[in-house]
N, CA and C atoms as an extended XYZ file, in Angstrom:
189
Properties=species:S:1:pos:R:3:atomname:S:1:resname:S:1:resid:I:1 pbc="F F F"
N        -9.229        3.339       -5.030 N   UNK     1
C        -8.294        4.403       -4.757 CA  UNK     1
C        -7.154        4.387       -5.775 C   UNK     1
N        -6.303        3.077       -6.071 N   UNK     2
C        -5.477        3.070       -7.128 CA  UNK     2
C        -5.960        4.010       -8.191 C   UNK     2
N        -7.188        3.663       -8.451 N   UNK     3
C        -7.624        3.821      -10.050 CA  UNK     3
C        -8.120        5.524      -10.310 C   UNK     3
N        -8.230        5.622       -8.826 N   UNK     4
C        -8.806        7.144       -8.572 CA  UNK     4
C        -7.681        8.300       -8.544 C   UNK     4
N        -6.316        7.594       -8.324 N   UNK     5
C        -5.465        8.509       -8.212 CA  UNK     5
C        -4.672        8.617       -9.028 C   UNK     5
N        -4.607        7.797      -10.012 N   UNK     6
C        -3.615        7.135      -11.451 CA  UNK     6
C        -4.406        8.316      -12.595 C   UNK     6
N        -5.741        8.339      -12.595 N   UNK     7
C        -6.705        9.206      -13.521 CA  UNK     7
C        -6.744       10.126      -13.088 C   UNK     7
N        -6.282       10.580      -12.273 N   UNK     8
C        -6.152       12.391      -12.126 CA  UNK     8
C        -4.874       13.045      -12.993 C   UNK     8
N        -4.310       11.975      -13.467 N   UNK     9
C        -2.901       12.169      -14.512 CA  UNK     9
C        -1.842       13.190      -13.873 C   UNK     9
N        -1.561       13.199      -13.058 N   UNK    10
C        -0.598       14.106      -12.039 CA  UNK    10
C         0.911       14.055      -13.028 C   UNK    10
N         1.276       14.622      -13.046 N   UNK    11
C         2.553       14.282      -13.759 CA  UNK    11
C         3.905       13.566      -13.002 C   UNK    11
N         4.910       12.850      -13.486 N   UNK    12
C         5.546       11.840      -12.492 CA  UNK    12
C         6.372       11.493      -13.290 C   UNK    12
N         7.744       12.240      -13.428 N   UNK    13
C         8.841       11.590      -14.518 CA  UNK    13
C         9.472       10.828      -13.678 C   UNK    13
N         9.648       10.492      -12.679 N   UNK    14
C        10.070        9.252      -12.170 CA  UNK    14
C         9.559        8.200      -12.020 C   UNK    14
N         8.168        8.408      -12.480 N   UNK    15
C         7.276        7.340      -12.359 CA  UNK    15
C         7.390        6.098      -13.878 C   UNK    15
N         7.908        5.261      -14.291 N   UNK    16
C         7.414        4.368      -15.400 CA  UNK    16
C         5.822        5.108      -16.217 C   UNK    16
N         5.257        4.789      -15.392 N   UNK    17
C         3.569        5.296      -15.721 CA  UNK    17
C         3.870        6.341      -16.476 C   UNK    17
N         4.360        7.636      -15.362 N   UNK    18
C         4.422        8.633      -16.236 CA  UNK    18
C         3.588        9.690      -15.090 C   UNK    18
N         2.726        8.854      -14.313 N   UNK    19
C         2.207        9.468      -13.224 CA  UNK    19
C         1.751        9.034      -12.161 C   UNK    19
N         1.348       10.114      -11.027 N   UNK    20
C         1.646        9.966       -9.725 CA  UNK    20
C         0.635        8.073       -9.613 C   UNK    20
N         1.158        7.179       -9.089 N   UNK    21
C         0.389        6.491       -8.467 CA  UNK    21
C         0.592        5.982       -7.044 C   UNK    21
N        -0.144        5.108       -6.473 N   UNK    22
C        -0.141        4.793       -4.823 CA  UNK    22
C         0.051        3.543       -4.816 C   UNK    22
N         0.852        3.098       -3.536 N   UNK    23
C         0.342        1.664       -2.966 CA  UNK    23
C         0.352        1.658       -1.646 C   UNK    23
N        -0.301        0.210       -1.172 N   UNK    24
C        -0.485        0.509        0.017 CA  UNK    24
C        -0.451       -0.883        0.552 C   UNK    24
N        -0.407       -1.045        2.150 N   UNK    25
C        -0.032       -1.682        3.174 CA  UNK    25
C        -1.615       -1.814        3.857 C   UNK    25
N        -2.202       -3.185        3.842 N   UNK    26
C        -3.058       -2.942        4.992 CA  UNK    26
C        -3.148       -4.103        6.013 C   UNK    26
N        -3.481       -3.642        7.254 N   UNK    27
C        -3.343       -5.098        8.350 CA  UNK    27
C        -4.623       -5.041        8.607 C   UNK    27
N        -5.126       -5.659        9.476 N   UNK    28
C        -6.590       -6.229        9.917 CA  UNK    28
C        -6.472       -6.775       11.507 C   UNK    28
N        -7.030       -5.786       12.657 N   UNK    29
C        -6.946       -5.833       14.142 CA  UNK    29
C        -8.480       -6.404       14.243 C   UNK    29
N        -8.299       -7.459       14.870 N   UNK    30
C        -9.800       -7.969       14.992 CA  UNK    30
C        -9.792       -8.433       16.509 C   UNK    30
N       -11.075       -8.906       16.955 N   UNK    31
C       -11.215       -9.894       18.597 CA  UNK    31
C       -10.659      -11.000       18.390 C   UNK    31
N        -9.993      -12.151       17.184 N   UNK    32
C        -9.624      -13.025       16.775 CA  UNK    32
C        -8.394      -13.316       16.684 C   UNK    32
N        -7.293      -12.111       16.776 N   UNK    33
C        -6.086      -12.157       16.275 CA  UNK    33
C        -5.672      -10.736       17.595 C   UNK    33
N        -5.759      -10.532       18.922 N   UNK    34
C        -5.434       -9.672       19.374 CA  UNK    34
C        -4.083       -9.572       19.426 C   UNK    34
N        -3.689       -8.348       19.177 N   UNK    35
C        -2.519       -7.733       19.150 CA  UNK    35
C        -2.585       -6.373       18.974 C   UNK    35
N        -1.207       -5.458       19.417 N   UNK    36
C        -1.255       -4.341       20.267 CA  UNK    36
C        -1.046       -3.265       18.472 C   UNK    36
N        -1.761       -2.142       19.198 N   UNK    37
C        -1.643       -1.355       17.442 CA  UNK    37
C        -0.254       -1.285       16.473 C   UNK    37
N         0.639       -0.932       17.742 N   UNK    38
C         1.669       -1.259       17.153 CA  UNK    38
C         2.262       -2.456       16.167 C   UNK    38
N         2.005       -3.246       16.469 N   UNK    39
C         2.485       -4.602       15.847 CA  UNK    39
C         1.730       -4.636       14.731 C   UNK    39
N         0.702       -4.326       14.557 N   UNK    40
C        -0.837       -3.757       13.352 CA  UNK    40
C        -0.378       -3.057       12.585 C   UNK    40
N         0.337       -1.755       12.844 N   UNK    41
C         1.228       -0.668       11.859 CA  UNK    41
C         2.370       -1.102       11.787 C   UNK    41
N         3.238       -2.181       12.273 N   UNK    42
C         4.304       -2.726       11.718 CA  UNK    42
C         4.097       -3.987       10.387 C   UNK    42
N         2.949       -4.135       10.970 N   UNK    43
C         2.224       -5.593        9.380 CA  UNK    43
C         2.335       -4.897        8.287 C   UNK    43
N         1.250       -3.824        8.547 N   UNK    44
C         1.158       -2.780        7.317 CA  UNK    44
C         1.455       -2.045        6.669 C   UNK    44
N         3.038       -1.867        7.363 N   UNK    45
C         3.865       -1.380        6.963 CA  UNK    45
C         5.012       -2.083        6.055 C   UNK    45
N         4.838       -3.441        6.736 N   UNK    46
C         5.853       -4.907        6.068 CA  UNK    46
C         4.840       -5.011        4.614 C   UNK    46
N         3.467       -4.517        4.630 N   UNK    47
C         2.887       -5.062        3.348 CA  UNK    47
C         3.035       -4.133        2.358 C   UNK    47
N         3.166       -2.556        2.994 N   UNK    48
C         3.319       -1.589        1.970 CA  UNK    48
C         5.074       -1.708        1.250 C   UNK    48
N         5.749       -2.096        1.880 N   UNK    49
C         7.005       -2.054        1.148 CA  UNK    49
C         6.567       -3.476        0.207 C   UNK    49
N         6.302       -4.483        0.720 N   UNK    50
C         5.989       -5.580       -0.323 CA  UNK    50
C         5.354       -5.224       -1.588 C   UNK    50
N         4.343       -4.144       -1.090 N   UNK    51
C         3.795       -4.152       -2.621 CA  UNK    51
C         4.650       -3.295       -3.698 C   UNK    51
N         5.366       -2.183       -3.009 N   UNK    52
C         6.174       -1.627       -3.842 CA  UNK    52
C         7.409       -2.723       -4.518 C   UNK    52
N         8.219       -3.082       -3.863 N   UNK    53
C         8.953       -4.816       -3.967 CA  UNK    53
C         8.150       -5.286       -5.271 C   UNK    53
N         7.232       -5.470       -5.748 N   UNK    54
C         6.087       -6.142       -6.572 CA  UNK    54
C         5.843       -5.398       -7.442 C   UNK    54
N         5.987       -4.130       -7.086 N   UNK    55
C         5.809       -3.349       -8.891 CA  UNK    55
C         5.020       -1.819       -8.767 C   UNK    55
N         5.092       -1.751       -6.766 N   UNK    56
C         4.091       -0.191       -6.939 CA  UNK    56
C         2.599       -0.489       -7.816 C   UNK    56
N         2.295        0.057       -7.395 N   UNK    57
C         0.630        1.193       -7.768 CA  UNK    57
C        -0.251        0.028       -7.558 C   UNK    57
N        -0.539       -0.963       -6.210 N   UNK    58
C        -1.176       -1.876       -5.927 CA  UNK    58
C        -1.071       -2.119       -4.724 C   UNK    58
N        -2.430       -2.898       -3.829 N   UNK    59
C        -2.251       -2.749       -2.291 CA  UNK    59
C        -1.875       -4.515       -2.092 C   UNK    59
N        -0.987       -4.474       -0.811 N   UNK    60
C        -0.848       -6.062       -0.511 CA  UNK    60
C        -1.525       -5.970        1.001 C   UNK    60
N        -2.376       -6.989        1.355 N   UNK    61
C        -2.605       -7.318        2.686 CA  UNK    61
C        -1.184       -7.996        3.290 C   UNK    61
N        -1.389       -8.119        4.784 N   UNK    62
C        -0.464       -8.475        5.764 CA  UNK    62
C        -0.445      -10.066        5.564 C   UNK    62
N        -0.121      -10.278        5.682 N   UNK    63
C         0.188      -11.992        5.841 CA  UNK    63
C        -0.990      -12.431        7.651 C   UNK    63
């Protein structure tokens, strides 16, 4: 997805790049680790600001 959305060359003067790119946040709800969705979209949400924190246009998993 990074790589898919960086090569569509979108234009992005605020961007360093120069264009549009993504990052992203993802958590992982399994039978192993139960917990309520909420707390799931708060991980993944703690990971999407991390990755921006880190440099944007790259995904971080949840801890």
């Amino acid at each position: 997805m990074l790589q898919g959305v960086e090569a569509l060359g979108i234009s992005h003067r605020g961007n360093p790049a120069g264009v549009v790119t993504i990052s992203a946040g993802v958590a992982v709800l399994g039978p192993l680790q139960p917990r309520s969705a909420h707390e799931v979209l708060a991980e993944a949400d703690q990971a999407l600001y991390r990755a921006k924190q880190l440099g944007r246009n790259r995904i971080e998993q949840a801890a």
